[in-house]
N, C-alpha and C positions, 0 to 999 in steps of 0.2 A: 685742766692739766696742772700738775702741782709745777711748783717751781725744780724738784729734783728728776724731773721726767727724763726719760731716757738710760743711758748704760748706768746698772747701779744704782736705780732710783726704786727700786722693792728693796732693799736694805737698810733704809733710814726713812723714819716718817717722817712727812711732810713736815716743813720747818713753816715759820711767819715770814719769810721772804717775797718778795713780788716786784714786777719790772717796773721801775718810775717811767713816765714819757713826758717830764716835766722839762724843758730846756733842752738846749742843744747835745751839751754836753753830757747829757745824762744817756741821751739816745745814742748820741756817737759811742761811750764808751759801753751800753746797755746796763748802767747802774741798777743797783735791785736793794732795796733796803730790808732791815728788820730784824729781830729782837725786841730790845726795853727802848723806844722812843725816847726816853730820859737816861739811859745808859750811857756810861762813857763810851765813845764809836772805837769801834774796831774795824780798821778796812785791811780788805786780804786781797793781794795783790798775786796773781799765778807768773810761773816760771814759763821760757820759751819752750814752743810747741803747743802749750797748754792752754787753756781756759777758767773762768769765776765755779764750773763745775767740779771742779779737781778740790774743792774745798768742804765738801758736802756732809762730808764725815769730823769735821772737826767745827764748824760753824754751831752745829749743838748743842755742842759744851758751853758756849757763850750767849748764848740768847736770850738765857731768863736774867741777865743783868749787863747785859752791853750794846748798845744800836749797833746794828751789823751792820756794813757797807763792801756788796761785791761787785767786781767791774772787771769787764775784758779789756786789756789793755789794745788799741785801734790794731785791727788785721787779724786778731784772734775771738775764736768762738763768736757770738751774737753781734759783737761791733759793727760798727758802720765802715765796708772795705771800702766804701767811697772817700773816707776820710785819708785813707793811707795812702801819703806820700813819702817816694824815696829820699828826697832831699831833704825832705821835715823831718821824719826818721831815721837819719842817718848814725843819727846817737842816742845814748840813753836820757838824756836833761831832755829829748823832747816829749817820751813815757813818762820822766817827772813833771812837768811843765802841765801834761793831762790829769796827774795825779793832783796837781794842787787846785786844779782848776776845779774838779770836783768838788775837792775840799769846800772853795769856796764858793760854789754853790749851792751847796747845804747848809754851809755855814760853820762845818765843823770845828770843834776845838778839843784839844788835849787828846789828839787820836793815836788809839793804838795798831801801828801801821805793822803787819807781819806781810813779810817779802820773802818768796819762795825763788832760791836762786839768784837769776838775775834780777830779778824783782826787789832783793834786799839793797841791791846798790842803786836801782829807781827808787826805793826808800831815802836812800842816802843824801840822795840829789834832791829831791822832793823838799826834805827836811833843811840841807843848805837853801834853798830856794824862798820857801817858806816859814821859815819854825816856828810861825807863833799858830799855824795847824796843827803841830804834833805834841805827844807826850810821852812817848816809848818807841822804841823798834824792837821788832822780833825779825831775827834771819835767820832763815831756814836754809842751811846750805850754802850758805854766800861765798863768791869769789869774787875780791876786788879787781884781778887778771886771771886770765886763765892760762898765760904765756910764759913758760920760765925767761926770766930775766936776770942775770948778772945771780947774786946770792938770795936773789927768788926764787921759791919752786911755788910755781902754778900748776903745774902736775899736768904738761900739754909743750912740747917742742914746740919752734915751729913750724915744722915740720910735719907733725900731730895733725894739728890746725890746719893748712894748706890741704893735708888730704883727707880731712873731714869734709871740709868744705868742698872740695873736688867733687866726694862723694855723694854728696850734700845735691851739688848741680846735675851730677849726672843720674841719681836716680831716686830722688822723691822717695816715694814708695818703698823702692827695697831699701833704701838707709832709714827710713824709720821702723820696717821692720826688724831689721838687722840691732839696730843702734838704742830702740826701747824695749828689752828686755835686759840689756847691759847698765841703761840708766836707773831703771825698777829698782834693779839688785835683790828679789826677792823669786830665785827661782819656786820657790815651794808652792806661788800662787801668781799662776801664767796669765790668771784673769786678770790680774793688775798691769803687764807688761803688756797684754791686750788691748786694755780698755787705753794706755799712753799709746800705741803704736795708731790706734786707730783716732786718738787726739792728732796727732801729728800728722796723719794721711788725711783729717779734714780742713787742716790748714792750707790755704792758699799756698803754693808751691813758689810763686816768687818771693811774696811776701816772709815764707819761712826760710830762704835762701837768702835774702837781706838782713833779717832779725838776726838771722845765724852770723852774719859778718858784725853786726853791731855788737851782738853779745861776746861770740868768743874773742874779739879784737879789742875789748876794751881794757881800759887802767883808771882802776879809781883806787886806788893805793889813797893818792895824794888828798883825799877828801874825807878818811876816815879819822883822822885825829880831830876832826869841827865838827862830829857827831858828840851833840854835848846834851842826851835826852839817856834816860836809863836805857839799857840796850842788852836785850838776848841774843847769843850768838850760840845756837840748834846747831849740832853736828851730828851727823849720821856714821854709823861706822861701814868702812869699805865702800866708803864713796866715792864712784871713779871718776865722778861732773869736779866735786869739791872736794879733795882731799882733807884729811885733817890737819896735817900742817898749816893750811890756807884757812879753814877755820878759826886755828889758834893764833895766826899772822892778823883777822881779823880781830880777834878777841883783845890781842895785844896792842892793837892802835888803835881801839877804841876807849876813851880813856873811862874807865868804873864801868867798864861792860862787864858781863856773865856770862861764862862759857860753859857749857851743858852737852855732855856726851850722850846721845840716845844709843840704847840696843839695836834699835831699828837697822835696818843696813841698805843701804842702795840711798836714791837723792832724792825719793820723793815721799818722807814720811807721814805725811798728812793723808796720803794713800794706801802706805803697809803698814803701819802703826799709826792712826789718830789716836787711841788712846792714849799712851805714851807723847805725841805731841801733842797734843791737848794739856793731860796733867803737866808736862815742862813749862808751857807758856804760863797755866794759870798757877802755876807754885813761882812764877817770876813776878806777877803782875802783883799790885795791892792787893789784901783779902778784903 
């Protein structure tokens, strides 16, 4: 069985990736390494709902010169759901806190962290936590809130939020079918809003009803001016997760960040454009 097995996996050849079973942490999170052994690391972090699968199309591009490192974050895709606790998980610094732990069990250094989503501000927090693991962020879609607040636009009432959530408890299933084809943003290609709606319907149903209160209820505004690592900041166009406003609110307090407009449209680029997010990242990175 190759490591891309399952929805999607006759589209890209077999990559050098394969499951570690070496430590605790590597099983809890189902780490999978590969690439160049001696490559700067690149670990790729998935957004909520999602899994280390949702990166398959764009892990490619990087592998004949960077150690790839992918991992489900605890309650998603291959993890260990015995790990996941509500009270452990209540915030995002405990997703960072598993991110660093990694780190240093492999021992990483100078990594390049790309965070899809809420993923970018577990980047954020990772990096305050730890910094002498990292040496770049890439955020794909990032939202420091997702709540307008006073002369914030988060691009989400509260009002929004409460009956997402609502929707969220009361029916599993149909809000992810409902609600991943509007996140896709790429009506012309139904098999992409597919392949997320049925990401989200294999997710534990409490578990994605808590992640859903942790992510959309968070504020990490205040933590983005001590991102002090080079920093790409990927915006999608007609993103209804993360607006561009909120991209460029990120861009603008991070201090010598890069903001980058894709074509792409919808919040999951790495899925309707990899090549396009691909070329972004590696036209930011060193050559």
């Amino acid at each position: 069985m190759t490591p891309w097995s399952g929805r999607g996996a006759q589209t890209r050849p077999a990559s050098s990736l394969r499951v570690q079973r070496v430590g605790n942490v590597l099983q809890r999170n189902c780490v999978r390494l590969g690439g160049t052994p001696d490559g700067r690391p690149m670990m790729f972090a998935h957004g909520f709902g999602c899994d280390q699968e949702m990166w398959r199309f764009v892990v490619p591009a990087f592998e004949d010169d960077h150690r790839i490192v992918l991992f489900d974050h605890v309650g998603a895709g291959h993890s260990d759901l015995s790990a996941y606790d509500h009270a452990a998980y209540d915030s995002l610094r405990r997703y960072a806190d598993d991110v660093v732990e990694i780190c240093r069990e492999l021992d990483l250094r100078d990594v390049v962290f790309v965070g899809h989503s809420v993923s970018a501000m577990i980047g954020v927090l990772a990096l305050q936590s730890a910094p002498e693991h990292f040496g770049a962020l890439v955020m794909i879609g990032p939202s420091p809130r997702y709540v307008d607040d006073g002369d914030y636009t988060g691009g989400f009432s509260r009002t929004d939020i409460a009956g997402l959530l609502d929707a969220l408890d009361a029916n599993h299933l149909g809000w992810s079918a409902q609600m991943a084809p509007v996140i896709m943003g790429v009506p012309d290609h139904p098999e992409r809003a597919a392949e997320l709606t049925n990401s989200f319907c294999r997710t534990d149903p409490d578990i994605t009803r808590h992640f859903a209160r942790v992510t959309f209820l968070s504020d990490n505004r205040a933590d983005l001016a001590g991102v002090d690592v080079p920093t790409l900041v990927l915006q999608c166009s007609e993103d209804v997760i993360a607006l561009e406003v909120v991209g460029r609110y990120v861009h603008e307090h991070i201090p010598g960040s890069t903001f980058t407009q894709l074509a792409a449209t919808g919040h999951c680029p790495h899925l309707s454009a990899p090549e396009e997010t691909a070329a972004a990242i590696r036209a930011f990175l060193p050559g």
